[in-house]
N, C-alpha and C positions, 0 to 999 in steps of 0.2 A: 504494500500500500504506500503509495508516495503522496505528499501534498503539502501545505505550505511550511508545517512546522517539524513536519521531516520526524515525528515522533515514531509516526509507523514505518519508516524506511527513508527514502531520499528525499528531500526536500525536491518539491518539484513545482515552481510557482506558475506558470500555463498553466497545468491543471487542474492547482487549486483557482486561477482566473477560472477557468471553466465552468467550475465546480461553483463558485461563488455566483456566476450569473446564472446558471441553471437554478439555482435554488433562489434568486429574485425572479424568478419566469413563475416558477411554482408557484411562492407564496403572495405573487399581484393574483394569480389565478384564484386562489382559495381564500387570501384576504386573511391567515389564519392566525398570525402571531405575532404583533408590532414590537415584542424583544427581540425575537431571531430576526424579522427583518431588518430589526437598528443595529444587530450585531454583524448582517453578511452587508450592508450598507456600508459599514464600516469597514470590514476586510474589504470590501472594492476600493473606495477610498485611499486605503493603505495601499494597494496593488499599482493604483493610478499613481497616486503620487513618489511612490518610491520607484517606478515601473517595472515592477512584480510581474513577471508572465504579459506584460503588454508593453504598450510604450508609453512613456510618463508624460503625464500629461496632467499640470497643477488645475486648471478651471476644468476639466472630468473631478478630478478627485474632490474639488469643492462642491461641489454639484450631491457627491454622494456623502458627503460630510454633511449638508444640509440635510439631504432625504435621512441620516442616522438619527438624526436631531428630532424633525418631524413625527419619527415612528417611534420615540423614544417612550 
C-alpha cells in the first residue's frame, strides 16, 4: 500500500492526489460528512501548495484552504 505518509509502504504522492480527489467526487455526491471533507480539502491544499503529486500551484491550494474552512 503506498500513499502520502508512506506509513503502509512508499510514500507515493500522485496517488495519494488521486486518492484525495476521488474521495471529494464521493463525498459532493453523498453530501455525507463536513469533517472528512475539511480534512481531504485540506490534504488537496497541502498537495497544491507544496506540489505533492501535481504541480504547485498557490491560488489552487487557497481555493481549497477556503472550501476546509467552509466544511469545517
Amino acid at each position: 500500500m503506498y500513499g502520502f505518509y508512506g506509513d503502509a509502504g512508499e510514500k507515493d504522492y500522485g496517488l495519494a492526489f488521486e486518492y484525495y480527489q476521488e474521495a471529494v467526487q464521493l463525498l459532493n455526491e453523498t453530501n455525507d460528512d463536513d469533517d472528512i471533507m475539511s480534512d481531504i480539502y485540506y490534504r488537496l491544499a497541502l498537495c497544491w501548495y507544496k506540489g505533492y503529486g501535481t504541480d504547485q500551484d498557490i491560488l489552487v491550494a487557497f481555493h481549497y484552504i477556503n472550501e476546509a474552512l467552509e466544511n469545517k
